[in-house]
N, C-alpha and C positions, 0 to 999 in steps of 0.2 A: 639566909639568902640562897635562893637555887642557884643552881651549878650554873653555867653557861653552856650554851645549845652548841652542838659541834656542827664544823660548816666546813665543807669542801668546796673549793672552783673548780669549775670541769671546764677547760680551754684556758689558755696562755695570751692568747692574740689579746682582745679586749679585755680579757680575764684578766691580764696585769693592773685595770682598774679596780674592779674587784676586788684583787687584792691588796690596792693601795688604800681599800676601806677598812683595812687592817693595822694601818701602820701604828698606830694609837689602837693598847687595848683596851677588847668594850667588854662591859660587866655583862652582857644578855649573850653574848656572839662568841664565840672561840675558835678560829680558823685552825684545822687539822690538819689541811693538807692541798696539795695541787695535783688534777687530776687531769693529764693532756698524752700525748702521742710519747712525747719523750725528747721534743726538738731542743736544739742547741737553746732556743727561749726558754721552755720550759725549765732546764737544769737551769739555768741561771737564776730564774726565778727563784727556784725550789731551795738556791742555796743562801741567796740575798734574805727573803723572810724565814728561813733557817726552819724550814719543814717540810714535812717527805715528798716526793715524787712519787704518784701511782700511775700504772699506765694500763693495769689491766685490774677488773673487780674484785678478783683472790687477792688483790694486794689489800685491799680496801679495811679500816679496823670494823670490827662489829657495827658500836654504835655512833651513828652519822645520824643528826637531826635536822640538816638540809644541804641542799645540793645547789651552786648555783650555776646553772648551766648560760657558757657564754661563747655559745661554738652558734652560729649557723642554723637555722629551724631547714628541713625539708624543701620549703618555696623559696627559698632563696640557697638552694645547693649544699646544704650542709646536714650534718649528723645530730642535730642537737634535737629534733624528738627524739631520735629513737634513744639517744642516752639518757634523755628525761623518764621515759620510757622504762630504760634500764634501772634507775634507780630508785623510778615512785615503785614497781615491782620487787623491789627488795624492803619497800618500807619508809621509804625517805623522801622526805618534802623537796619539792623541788622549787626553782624562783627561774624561769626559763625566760631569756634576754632577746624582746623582741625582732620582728614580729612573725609572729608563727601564724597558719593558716586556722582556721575555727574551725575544720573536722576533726586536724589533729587537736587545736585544746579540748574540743568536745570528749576524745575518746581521753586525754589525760586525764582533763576534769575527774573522769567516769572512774579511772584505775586508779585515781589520788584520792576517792571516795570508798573504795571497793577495801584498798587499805589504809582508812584512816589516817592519812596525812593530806598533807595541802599542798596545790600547784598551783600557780600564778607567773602569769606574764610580766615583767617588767619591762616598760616601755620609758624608763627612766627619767626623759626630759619634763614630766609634770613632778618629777621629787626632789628637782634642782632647786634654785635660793630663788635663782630666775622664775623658773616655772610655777611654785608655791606662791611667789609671791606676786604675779601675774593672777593667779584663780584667785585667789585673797583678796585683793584688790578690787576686781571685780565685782565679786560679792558684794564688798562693803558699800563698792559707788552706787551698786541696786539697793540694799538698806539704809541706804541714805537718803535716797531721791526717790526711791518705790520706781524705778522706771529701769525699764529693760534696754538694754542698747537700739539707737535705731539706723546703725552702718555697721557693718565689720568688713574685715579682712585677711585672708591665710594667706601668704606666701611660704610655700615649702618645697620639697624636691620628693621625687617617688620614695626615696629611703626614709625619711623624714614624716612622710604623712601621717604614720602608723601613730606616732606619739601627738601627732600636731592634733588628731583629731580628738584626742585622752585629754589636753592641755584645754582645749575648747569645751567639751562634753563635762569637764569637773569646773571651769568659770561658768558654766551658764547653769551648773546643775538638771544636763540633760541628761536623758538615758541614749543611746547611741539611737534604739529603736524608734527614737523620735522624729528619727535627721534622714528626709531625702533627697537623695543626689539627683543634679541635673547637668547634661554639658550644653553651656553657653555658648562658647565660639572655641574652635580646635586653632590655637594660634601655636606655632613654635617662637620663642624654645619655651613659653607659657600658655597653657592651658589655661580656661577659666572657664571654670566649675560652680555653682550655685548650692549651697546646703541650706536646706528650708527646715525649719521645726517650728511647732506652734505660737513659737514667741516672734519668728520674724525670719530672715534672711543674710547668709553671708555671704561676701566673696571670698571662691579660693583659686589660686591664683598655682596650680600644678604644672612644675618641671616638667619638660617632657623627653629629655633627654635621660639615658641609664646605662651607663657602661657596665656590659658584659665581665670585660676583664679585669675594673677595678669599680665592683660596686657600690664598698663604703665612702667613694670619694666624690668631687667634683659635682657637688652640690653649688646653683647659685645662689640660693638662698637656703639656709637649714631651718631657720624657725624666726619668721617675724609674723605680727600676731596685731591687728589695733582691734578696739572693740570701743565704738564711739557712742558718745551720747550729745545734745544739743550743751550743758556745760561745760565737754572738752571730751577727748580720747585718752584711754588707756594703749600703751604701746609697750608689746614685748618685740625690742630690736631686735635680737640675735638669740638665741638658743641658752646662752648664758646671760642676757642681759645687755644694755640695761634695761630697766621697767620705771618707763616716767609715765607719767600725767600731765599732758597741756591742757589749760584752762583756753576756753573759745572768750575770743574778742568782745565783749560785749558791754556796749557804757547806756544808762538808761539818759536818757533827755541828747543822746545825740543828734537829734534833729533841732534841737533847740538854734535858732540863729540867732541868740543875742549874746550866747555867751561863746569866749574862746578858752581851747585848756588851759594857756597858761595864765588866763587871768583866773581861773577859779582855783579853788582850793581842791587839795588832791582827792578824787573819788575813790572809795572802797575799790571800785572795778580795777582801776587803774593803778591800787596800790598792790592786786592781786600780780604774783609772782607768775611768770609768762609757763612754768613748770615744774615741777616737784620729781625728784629721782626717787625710786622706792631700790633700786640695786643698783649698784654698779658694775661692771663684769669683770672678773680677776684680768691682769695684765698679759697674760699669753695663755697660748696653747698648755704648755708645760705646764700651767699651773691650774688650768680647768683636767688634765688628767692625771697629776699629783692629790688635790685638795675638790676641787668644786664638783665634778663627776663622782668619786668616792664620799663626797658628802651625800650625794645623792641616794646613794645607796644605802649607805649609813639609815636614812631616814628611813626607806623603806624598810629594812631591815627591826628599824625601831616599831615603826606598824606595824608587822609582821607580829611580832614578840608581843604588842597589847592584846592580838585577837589569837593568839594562838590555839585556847582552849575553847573559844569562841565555837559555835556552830555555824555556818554559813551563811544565815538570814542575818545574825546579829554584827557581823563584820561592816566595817565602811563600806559605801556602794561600792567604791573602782576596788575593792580586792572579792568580792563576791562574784560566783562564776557565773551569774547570768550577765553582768555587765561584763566581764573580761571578755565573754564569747560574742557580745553582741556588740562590741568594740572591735574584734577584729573582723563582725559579717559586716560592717561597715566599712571598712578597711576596703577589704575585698571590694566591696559594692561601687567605691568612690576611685578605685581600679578598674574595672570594669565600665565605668562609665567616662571614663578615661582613653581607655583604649589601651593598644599595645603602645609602649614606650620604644623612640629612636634608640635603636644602640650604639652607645659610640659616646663622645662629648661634641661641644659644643665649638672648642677652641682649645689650641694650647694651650695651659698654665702657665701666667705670667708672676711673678709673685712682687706689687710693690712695695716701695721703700719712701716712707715720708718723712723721711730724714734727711731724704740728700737736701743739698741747698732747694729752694722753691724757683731762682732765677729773676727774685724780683730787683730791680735797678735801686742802689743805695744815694 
């Protein structure tokens, strides 16, 4: 058996995911070490999974066989090219935690080529249980019926797009270079947007609100997704799930006026189940960034590892760099035709509770 590939996190913040992809060891992966500023997070981190602290590159051991960067890209205010940057230039693969701008994956692409290792975007939400098994699905409703969806719909938030449009472009098996944008009506706090590619038309349905000061948060929607057909719609609820199938209503001879349902015998139609669950979503927060997020990574990580020796062209499409690059000039594109985003939120945070009593009269 070969040895296992050494792996560093670069950033503490979300990187605590990351390295909850560790907690269970994996025979392909061997976490090394944590590589952040040196914050009171970090040491904590560094002592709980019981491995070293780097905060500057002389710390760093020789050999490192990926890097995964989970700090911040440039367009959204932070340092995480140029550390990718830092360490495709010493030799080391990098796995950089959406979404970065396409001039910069373009010139990483270029230096992750220049020295024989590989760089790739993770945009996470298409390697969740949820999101796999959303594109899955899809696929299979198309080989089953030969027929292409003939409705959809995206609800996402500006933060969110980056992945929402990776989750799409792997169910329909597009190439991003396929899909153009149009804006339909400029509504707050929802946009809607139009994505066309040769097979037909979606709605998306873009936040337009993005807080400056906290902009991982205050998402109204982070990821709901249907993709319909005239026997029923496929629906990814939420980001984690669930992912059902409702079958559409339909009994053959109901125009019939001689007969009533309950004098006839039960029809197939109406013996079909009103919907089928394909996930369910774990119970909390705490448990999508303990298990279900680091499963996510896990996966990619495991794809990673089949195409490692792989050349470029023979890799899955979404890890090959002309679809990572032409995923995020879409990205961009479906921004742009967007507009600039309100700064601010929408409303305070309220946070319900469906627990207290309902106040119905006993």
């Amino acid at each position: 058996m070969k040895p296992a590939k050494k792996v560093v996190i670069v950033g503490s913040k979300f990187g605590e995911v990351y390295l909850n992809a560790f907690i269970q060891p994996q025979d392909k992966w061997h976490l090394i070490g944590l590589f952040s500023k040196g914050s009171t997070r970090s040491r904590e981190l560094s002592k709980a999974f019981g491995i070293p602290l780097f905060t500057r590159f002389d710390q760093l051991p020789e050999k490192i066989d990926l890097a995964c960067i989970v700090v911040r890209s440039t367009i959204v205010g932070g340092e995480g090219s140029q550390l990718a940057q830092a360490f495709l230039q010493r030799g080391i693969s990098v796995v950089q935690e959406h979404p970065v701008h396409p001039d910069e994956i373009t010139r990483l692409q270029s230096l992750a080529e220049k020295m024989h290792c590989h760089y790739i975007v993770n945009s996470l939400y298409p390697h969740n249980k949820a999101g796999r098994l959303w594109i899955e699905n899809t696929q299979k409703i198309y080989q089953q019926i030969q027929q292409r969806p003939v409705w959809g719909q995206i609800i996402t938030s500006r933060q969110l797009i980056y992945s929402a449009l990776d989750i799409y472009c792997q169910a329909m098996k597009l190439h991003p270079n396929d899909i153009t944008v149009t804006l339909e009506k400029d509504n707050t706090p929802l946009q809607f947007l139009r994505l066309s590619n040769p097979t037909g038309d979606l709605l998306l349905c873009l936040q337009k609100h993005l807080s400056s000061n906290d902009p991982d948060q205050h998402s109204l929607v982070m990821h709901h997704m249907i993709l319909g057909w005239p026997a029923g719609y496929l629906t990814l609820a939420g980001s984690y799930g669930p992912v059902e199938w409702n079958n559409a209503l339909y009994i053959h001879h109901h125009q019939d006026s001689k007969k009533a349902m309950y004098q006839s015998p039960a029809t197939m139609e109406l013996d079909e189940p009103l919907f089928h669950s394909f996930h369910t979503p774990p119970n909390s927060w705490q448990d999508v960034m303990e298990c279900e997020a680091p499963e996510a990574i896990n996966y990619l990580l495991a794809e990673i590892d089949k195409c490692w020796q792989l050349p470029n062209d023979k890799k899955p499409m979404i890890l090959q760099p002309h679809y990572q690059l032409a995923l995020s000039q879409l990205w961009i594109k479906t921004l742009q035709t967007a507009g600039k985003a309100i700064d601010g939120t929408i409303a305070s945070f309220k946070r319900m509770n469906f627990t207290k009593s309902s106040g119905r009269r006993k």
